[in-house]
gemmi code that builds the backbone of each chain (N, CA, C; Angstrom):
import gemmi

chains = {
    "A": [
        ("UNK", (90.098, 109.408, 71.460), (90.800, 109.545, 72.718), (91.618, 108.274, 72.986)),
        ("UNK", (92.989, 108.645, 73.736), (93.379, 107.392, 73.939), (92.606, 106.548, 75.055)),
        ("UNK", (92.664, 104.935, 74.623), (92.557, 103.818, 75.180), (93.409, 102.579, 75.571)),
        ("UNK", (93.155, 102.007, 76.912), (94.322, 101.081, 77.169), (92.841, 100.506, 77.587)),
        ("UNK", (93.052, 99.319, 77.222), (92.170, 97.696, 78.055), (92.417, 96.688, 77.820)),
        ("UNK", (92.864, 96.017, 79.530), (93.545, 94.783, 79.734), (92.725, 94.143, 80.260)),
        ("UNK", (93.558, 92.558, 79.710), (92.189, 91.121, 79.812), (93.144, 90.541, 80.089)),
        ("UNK", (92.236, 89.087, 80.377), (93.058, 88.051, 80.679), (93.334, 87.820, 82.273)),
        ("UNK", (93.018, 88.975, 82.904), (93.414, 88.118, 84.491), (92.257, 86.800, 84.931)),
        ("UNK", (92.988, 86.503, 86.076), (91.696, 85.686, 86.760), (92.351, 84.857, 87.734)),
        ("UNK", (92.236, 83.705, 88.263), (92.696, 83.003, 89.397), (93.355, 81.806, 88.857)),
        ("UNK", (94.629, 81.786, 89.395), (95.761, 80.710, 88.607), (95.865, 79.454, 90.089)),
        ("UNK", (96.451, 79.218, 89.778), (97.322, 78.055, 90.909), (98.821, 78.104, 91.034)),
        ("UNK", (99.516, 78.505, 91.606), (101.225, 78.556, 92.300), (101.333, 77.250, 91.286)),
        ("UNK", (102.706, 78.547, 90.707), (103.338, 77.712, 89.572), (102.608, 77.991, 88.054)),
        ("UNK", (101.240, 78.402, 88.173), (100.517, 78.609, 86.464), (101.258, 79.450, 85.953)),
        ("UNK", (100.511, 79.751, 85.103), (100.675, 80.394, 83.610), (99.788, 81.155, 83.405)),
        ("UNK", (99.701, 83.092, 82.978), (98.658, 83.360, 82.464), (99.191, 84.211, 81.297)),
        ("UNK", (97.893, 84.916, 80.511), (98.937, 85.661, 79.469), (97.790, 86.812, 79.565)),
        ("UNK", (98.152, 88.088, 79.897), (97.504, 89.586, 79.790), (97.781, 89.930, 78.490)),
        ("UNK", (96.740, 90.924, 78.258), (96.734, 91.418, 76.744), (96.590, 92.862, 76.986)),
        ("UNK", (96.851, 94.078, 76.610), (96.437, 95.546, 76.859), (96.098, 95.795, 75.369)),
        ("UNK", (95.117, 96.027, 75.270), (94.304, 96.894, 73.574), (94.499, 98.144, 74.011)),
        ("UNK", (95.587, 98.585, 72.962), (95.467, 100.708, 72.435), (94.681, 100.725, 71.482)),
        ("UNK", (94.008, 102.076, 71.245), (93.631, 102.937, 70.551), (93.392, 104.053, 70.887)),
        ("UNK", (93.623, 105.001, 70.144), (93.429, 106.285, 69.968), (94.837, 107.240, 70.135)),
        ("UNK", (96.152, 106.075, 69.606), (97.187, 107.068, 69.160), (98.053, 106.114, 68.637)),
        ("UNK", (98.910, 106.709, 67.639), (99.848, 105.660, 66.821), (100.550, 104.695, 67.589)),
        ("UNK", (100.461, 103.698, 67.871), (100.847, 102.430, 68.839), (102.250, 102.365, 68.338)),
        ("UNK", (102.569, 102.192, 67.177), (103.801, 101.571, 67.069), (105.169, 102.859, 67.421)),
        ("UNK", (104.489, 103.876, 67.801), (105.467, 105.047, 67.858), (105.785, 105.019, 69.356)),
        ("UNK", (104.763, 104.318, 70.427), (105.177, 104.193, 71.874), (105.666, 103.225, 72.637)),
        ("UNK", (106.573, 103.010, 73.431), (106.692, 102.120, 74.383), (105.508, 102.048, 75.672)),
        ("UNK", (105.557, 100.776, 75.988), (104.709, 100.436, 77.102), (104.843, 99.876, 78.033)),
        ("UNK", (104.330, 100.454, 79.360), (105.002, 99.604, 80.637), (103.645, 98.553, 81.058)),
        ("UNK", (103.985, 97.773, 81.692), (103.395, 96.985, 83.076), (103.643, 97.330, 84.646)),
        ("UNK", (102.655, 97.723, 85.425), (102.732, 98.301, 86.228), (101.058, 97.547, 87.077)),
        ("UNK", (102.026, 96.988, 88.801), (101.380, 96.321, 89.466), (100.982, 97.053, 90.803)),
        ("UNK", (99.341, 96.577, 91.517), (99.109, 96.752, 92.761), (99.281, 95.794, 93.557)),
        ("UNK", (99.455, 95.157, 94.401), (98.863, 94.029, 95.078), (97.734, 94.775, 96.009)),
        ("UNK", (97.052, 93.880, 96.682), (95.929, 94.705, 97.501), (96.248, 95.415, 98.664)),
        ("UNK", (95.874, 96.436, 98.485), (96.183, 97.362, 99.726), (97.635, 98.146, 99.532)),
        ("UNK", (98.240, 97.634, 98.665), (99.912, 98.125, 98.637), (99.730, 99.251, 97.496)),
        ("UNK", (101.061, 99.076, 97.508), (101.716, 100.572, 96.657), (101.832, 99.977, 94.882)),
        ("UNK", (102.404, 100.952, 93.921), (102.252, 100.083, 92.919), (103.918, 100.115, 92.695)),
        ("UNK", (104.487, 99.111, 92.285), (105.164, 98.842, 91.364), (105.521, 98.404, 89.637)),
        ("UNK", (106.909, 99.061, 89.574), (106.733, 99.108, 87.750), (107.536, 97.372, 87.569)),
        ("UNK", (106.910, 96.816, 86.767), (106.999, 95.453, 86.189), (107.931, 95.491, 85.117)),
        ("UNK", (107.199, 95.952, 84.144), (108.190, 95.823, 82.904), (108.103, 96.998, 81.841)),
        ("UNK", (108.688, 96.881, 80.878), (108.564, 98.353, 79.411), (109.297, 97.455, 78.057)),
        ("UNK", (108.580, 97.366, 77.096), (108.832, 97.582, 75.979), (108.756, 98.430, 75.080)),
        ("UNK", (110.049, 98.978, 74.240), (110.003, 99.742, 73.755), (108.948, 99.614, 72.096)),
        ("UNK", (108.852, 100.742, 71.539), (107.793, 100.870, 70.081), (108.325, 99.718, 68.966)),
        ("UNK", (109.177, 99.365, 68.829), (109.060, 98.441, 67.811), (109.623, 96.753, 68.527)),
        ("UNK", (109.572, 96.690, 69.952), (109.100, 95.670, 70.366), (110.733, 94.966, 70.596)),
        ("UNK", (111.884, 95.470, 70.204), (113.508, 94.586, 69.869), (113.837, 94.671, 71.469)),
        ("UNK", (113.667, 95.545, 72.660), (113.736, 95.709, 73.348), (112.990, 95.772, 74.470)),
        ("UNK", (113.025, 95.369, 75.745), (112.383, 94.888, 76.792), (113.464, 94.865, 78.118)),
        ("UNK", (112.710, 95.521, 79.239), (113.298, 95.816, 80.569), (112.161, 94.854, 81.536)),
        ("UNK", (112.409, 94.058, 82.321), (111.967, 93.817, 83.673), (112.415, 93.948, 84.844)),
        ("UNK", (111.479, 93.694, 85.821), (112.209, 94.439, 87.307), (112.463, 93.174, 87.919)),
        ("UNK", (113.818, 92.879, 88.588), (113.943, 91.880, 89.202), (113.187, 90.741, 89.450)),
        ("UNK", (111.737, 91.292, 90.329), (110.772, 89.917, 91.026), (110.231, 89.023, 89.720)),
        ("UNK", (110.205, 89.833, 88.582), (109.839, 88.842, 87.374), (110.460, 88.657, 86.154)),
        ("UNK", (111.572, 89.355, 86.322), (112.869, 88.701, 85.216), (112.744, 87.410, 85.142)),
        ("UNK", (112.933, 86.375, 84.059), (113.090, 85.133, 83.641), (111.805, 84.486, 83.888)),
        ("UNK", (111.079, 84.950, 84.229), (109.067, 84.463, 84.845), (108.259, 84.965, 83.415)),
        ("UNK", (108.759, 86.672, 83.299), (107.123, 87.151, 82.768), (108.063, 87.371, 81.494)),
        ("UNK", (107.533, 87.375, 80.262), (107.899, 88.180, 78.780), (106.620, 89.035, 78.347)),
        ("UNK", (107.349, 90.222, 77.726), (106.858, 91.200, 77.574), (106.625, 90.735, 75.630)),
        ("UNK", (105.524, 90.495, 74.734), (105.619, 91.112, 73.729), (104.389, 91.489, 73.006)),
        ("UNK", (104.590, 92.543, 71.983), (103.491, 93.257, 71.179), (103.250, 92.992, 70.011)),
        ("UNK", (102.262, 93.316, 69.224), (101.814, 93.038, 67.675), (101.136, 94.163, 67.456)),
        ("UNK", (102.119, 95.309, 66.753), (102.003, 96.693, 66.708), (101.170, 96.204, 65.761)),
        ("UNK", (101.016, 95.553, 64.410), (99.916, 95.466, 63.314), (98.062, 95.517, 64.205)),
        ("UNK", (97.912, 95.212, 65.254), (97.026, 94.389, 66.340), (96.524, 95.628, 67.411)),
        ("UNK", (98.193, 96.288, 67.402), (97.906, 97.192, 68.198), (97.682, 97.201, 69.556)),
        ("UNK", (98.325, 95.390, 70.179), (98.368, 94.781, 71.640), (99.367, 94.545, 71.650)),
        ("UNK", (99.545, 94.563, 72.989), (100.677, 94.262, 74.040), (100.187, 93.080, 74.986)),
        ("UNK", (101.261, 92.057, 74.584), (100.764, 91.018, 75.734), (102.186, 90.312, 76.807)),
        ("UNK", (101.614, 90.329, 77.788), (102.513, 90.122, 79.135), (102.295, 88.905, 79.606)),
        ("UNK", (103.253, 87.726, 79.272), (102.900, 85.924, 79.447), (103.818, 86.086, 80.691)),
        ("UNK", (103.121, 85.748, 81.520), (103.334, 84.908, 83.159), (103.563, 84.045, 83.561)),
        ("UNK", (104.574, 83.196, 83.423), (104.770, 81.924, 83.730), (105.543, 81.448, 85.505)),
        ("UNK", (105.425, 80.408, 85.934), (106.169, 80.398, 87.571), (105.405, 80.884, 88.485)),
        ("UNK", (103.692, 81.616, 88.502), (103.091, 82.444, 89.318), (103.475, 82.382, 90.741)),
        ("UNK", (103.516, 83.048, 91.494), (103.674, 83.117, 92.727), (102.899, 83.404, 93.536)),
        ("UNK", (102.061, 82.942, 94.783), (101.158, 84.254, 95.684), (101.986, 85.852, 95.564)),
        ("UNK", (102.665, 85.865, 95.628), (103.198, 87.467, 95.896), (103.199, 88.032, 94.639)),
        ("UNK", (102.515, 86.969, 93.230), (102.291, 88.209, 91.986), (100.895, 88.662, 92.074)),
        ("UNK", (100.359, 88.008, 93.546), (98.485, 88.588, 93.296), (98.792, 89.820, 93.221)),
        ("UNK", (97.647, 91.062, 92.395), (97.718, 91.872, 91.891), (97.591, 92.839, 90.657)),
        ("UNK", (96.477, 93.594, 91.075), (95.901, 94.477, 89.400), (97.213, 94.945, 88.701)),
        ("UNK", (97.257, 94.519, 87.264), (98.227, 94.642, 86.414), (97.520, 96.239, 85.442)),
        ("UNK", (98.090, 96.887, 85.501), (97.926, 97.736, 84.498), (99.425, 97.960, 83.547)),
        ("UNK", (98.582, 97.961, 82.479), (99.193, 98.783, 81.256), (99.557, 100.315, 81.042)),
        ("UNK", (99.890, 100.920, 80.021), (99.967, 102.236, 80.851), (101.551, 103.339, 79.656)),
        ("UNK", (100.907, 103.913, 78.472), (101.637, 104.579, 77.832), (102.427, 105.268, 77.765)),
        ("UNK", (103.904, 104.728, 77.847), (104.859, 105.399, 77.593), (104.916, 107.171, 76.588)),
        ("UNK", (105.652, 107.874, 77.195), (105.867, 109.184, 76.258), (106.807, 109.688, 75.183)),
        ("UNK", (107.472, 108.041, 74.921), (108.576, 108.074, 73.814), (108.348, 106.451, 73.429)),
        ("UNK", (108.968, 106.437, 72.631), (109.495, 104.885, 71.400), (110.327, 104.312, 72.467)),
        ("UNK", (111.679, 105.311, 72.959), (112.883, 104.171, 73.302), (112.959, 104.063, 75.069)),
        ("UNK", (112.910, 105.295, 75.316), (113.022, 105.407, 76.769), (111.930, 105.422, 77.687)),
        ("UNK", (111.694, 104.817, 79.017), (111.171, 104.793, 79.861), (109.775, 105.923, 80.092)),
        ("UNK", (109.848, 106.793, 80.621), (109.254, 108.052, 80.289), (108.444, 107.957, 81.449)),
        ("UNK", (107.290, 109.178, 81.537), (106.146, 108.867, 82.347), (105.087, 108.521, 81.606)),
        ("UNK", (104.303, 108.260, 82.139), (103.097, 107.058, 81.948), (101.428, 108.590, 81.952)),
        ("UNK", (101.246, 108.970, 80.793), (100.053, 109.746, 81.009), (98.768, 109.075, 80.952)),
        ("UNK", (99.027, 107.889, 80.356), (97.144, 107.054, 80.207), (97.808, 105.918, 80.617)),
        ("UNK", (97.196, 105.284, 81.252), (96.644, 104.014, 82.166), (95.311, 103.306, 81.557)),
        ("UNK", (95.123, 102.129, 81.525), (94.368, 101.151, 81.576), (93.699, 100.989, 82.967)),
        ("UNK", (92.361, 100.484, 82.881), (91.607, 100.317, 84.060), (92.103, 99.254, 84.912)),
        ("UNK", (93.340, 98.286, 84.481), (93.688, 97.466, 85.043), (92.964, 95.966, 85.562)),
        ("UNK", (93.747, 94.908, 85.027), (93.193, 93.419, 85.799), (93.514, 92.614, 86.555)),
        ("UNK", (93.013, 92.159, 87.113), (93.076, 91.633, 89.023), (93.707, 90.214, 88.192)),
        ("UNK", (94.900, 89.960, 88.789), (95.551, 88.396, 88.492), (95.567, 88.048, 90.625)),
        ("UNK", (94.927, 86.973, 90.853), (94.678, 86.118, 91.657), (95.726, 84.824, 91.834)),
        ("UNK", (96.542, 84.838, 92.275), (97.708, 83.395, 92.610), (97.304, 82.502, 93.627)),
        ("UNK", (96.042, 81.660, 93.963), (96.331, 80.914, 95.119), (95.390, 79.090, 94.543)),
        ("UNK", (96.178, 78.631, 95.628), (95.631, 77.061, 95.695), (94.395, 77.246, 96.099)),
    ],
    "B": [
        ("UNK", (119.073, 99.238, 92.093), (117.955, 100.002, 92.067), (117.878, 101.077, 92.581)),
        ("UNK", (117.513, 102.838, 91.876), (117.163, 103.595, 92.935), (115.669, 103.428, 93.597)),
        ("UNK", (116.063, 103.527, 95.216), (114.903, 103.623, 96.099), (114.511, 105.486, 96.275)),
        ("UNK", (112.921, 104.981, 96.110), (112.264, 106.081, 96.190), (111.567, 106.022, 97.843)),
        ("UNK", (112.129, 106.918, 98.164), (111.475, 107.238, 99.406), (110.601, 108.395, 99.752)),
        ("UNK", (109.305, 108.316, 100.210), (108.385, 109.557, 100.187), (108.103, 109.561, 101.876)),
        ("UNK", (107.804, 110.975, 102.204), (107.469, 111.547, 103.489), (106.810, 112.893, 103.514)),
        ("UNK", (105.592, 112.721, 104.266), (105.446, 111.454, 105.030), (104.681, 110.308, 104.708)),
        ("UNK", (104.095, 109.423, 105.239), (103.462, 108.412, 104.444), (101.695, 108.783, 104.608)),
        ("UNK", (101.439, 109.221, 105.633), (100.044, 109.774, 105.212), (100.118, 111.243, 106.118)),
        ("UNK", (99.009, 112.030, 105.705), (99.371, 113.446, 105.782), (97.923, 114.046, 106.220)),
        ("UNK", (97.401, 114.315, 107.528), (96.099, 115.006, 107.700), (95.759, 116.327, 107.591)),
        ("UNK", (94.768, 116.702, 106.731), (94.773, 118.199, 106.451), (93.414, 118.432, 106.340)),
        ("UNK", (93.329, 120.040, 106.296), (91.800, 120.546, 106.130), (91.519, 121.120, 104.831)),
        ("UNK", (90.566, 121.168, 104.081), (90.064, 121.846, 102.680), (90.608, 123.476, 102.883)),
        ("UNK", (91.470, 123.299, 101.654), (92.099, 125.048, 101.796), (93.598, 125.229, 102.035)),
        ("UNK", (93.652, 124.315, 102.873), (95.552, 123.994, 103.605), (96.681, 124.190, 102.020)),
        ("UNK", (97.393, 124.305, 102.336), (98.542, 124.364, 101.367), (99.491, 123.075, 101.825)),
        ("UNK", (99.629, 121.757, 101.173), (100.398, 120.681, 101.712), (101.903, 120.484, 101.239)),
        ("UNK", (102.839, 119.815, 100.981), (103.703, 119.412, 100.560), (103.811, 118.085, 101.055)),
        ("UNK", (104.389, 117.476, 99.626), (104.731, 116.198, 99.989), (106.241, 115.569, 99.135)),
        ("UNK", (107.267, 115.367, 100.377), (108.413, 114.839, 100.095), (108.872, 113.756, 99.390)),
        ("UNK", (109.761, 113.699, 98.417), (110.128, 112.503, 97.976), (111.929, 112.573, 97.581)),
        ("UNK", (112.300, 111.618, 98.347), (113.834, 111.809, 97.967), (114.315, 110.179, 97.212)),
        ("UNK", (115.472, 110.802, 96.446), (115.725, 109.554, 95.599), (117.220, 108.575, 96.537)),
        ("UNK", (117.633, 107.297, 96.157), (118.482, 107.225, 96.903), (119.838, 107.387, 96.018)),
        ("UNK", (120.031, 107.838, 94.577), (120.615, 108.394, 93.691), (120.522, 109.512, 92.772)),
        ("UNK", (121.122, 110.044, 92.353), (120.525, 111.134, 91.403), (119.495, 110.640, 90.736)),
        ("UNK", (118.375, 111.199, 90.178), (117.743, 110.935, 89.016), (117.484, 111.849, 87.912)),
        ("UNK", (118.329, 113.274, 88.453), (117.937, 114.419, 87.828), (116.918, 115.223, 87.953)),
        ("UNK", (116.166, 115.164, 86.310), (114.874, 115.555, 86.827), (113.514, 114.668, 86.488)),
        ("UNK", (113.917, 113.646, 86.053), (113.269, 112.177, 85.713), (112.411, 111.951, 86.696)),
        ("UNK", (111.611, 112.688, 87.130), (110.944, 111.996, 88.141), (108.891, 112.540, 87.319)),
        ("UNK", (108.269, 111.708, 88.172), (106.689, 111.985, 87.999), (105.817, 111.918, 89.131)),
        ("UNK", (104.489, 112.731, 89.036), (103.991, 112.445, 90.112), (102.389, 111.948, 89.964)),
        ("UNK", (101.970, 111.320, 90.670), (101.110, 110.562, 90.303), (99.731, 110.169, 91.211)),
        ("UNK", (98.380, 110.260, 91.540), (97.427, 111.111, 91.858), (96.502, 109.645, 92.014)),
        ("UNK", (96.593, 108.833, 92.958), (95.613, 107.767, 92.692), (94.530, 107.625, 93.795)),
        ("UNK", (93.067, 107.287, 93.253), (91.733, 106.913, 94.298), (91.583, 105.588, 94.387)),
        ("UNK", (90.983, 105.392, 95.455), (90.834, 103.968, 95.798), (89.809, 103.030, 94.607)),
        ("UNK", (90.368, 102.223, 94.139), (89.757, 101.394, 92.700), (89.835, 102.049, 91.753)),
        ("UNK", (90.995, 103.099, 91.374), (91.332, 104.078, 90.023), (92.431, 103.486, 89.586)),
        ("UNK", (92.933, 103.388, 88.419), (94.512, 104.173, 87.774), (95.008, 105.337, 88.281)),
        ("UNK", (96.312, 104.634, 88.658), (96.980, 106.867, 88.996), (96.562, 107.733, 87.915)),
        ("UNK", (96.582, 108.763, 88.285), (96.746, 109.648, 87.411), (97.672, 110.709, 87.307)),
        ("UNK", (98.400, 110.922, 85.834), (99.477, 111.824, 86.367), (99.485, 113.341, 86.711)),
        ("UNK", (100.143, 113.813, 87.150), (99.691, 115.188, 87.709), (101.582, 116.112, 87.045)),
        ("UNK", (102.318, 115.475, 87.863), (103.487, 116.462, 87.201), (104.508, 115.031, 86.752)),
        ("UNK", (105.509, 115.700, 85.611), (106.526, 114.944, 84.489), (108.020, 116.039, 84.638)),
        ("UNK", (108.785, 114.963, 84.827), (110.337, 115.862, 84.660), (110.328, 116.882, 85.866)),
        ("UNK", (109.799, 116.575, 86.788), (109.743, 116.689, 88.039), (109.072, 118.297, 88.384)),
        ("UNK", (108.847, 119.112, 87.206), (107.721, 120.532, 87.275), (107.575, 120.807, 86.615)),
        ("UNK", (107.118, 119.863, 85.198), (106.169, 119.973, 84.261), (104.789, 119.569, 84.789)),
        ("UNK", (103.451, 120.366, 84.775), (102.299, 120.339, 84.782), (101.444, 119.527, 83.835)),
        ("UNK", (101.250, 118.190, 83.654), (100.334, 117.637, 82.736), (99.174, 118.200, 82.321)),
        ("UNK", (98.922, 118.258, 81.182), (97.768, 119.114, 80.384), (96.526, 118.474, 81.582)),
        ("UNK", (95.443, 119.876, 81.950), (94.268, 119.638, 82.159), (94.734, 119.472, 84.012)),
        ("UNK", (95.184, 119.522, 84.138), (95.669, 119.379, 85.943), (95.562, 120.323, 86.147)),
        ("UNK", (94.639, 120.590, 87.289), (94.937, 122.015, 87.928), (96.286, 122.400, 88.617)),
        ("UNK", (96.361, 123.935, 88.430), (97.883, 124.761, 88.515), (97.490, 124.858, 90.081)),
        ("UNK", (96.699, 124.445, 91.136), (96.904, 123.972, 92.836), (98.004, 123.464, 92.980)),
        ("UNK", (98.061, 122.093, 91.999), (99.554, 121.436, 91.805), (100.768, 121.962, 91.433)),
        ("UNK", (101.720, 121.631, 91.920), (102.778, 122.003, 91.728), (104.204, 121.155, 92.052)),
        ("UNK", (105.243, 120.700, 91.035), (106.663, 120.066, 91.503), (107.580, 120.803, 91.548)),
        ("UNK", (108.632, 120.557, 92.693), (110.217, 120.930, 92.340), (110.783, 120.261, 92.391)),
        ("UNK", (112.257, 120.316, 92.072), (113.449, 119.521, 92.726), (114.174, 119.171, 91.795)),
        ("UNK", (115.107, 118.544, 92.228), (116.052, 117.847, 90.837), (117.123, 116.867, 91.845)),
        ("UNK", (118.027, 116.179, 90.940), (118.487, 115.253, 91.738), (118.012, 114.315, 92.215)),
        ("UNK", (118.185, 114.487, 93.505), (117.892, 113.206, 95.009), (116.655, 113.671, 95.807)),
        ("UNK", (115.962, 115.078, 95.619), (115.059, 116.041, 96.533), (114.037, 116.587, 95.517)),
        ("UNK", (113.036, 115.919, 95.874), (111.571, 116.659, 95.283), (110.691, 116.876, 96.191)),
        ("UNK", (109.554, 117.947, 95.361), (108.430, 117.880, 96.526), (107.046, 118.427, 95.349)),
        ("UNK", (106.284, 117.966, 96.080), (105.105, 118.322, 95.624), (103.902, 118.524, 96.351)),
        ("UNK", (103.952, 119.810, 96.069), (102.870, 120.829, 96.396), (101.435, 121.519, 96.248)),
        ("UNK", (100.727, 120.890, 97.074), (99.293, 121.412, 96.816), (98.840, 122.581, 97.181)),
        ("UNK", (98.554, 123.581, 96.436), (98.349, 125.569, 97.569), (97.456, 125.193, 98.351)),
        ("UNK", (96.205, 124.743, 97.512), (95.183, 125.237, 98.369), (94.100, 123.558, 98.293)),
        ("UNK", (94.266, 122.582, 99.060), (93.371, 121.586, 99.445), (92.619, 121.504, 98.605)),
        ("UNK", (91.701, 120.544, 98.028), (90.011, 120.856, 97.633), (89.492, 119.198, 98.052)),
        ("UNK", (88.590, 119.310, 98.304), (87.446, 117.733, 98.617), (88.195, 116.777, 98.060)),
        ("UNK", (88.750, 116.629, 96.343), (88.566, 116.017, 95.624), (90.046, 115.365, 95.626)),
        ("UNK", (91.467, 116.224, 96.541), (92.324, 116.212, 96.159), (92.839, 115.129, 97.441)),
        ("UNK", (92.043, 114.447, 98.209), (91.962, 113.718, 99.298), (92.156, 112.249, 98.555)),
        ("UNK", (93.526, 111.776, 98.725), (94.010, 110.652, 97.462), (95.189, 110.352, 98.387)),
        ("UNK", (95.616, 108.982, 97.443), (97.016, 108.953, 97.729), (98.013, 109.058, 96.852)),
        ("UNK", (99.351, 109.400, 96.885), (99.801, 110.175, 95.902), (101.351, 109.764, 95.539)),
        ("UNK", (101.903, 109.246, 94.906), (102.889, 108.458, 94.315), (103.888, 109.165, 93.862)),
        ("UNK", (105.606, 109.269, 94.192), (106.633, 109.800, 93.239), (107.001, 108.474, 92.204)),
        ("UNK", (107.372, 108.746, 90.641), (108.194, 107.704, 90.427), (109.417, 108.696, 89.592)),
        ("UNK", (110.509, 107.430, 90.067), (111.689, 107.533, 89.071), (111.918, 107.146, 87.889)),
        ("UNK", (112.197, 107.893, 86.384), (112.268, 107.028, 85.353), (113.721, 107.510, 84.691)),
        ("UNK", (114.170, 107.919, 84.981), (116.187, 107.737, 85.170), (117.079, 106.755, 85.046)),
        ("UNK", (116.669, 105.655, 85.120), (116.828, 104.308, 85.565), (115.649, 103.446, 85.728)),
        ("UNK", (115.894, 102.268, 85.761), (114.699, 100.995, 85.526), (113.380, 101.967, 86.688)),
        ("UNK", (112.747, 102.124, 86.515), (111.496, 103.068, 87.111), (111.040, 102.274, 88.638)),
        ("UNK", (111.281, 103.257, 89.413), (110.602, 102.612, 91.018), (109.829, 103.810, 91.411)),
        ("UNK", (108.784, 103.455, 92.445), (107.950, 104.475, 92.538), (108.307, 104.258, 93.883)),
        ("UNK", (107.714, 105.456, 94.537), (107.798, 105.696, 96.270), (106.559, 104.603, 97.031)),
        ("UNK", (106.595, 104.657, 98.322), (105.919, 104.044, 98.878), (104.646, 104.467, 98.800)),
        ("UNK", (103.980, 105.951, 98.587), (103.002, 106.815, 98.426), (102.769, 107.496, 99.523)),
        ("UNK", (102.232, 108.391, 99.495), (101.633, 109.265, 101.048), (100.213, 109.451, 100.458)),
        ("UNK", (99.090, 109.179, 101.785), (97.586, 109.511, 101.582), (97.435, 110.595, 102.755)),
        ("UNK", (96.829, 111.481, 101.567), (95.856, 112.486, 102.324), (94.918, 112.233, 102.538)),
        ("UNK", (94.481, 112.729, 103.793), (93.509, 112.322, 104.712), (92.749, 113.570, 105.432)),
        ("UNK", (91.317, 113.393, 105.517), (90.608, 114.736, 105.798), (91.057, 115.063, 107.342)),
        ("UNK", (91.261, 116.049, 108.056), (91.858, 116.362, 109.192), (90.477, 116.351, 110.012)),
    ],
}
model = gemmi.Model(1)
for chain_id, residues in chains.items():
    chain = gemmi.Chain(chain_id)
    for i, (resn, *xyz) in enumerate(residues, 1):
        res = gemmi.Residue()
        res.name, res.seqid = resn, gemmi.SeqId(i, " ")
        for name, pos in zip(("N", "CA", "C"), xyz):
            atom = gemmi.Atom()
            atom.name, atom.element = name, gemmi.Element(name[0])
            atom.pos, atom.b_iso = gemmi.Position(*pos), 0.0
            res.add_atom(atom)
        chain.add_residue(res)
    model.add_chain(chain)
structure = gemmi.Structure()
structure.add_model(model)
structure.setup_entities()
């Protein structure tokens, strides 16, 4: 069955650095693109970022253009999302979350249980 | 960016009710849209793709239309379980999701 599980959150300091990881299994990884997709608490979710299946390509959404990079190690079969510049306003469960094509955007049928990234002094 | 706008934002009903829930785009998106089914400390889950495609294993209660700028999604008949809050997104363009609407027991 497919699997998404993401690591790596935890409590930074304004201005850190963290780096998320999402582990697939249970479908050919290198054939899908993958998004990042955020809660903050209590709010709504927003979509973060997508890389496409062989990794040459990458979309972010405004609030973390030039902050976060998106990249994968299809051999590995992870996707990792480096955070740099943190902000209070990136607190918020990060999920991962499988694209339904290689190139384009798509909808998202499996999700990761998602990890709590924490921004404060 | 297209903005996704959903209405209403929370929605009170009784087990059985037949609901709808609005979502308009602030550009075309076609039929690029999804809908998406989340509990408090869950992952969404998806429910409809391409705006009335049925995701495998979802119950047929559910239901999408629309195309363009105007969707909706439709529950016939209530059940306990379907008491969530419930997400449009756009993937037409860089992907934004709606604000969500929660159902709420009446």
């Amino acid at each position: 069955q497919v699997q998404l599980v993401e690591s790596g959150g935890g409590v930074v300091q304004p201005g850190g650095s963290l780096r998320l990881s999402c582990a697939a299994s249970g479908f050919t990884f290198s054939n899908y693109g993958i998004h990042w997709v955020r809660q903050a608490p209590g709010k709504g979710l927003e979509w973060v970022a997508f890389i496409r299946s062989d990794g040459t390509t990458k979309y972010y959404a405004d609030s973390v253009r030039g902050r976060f990079t998106l990249s994968r190690e299809n051999s590995r079969n992870t996707l990792f999302l480096q955070m740099n510049s943190l902000r209070p306003e990136d607190t918020a469960v990060y999920y991962c979350a499988k694209g339904d094509s290689g190139t384009y955007y798509g909808h998202s049928e499996y999700w990761g249980q998602g990890t709590l990234v924490t921004v404060s002094s | 960016d297209t903005q996704m706008t959903q209405s209403p934002s929370t929605l009170s009903a009784s087990v059985g009710d037949r609901v709808s829930i609005t979502c308009r785009a602030s550009q075309s998106v076609e039929i690029w849209l999804a809908w998406y089914q989340q509990k408090p400390g869950k992952a969404p889950k998806l429910l409809i793709y391409r705006a009335s495609s049925l995701e495998s294993g979802v119950s047929s209660r559910f239901s999408g239309s629309g195309s363009g700028t105007e969707f909706t999604l439709t529950i016939s008949s209530l059940q306990p379980d379907d008491f969530a809050t419930y997400y449009c997104q756009q993937y037409y363009t860089s992907p934004t999701f709606g604000q969500g609407t929660k159902v709420e027991i009446k």
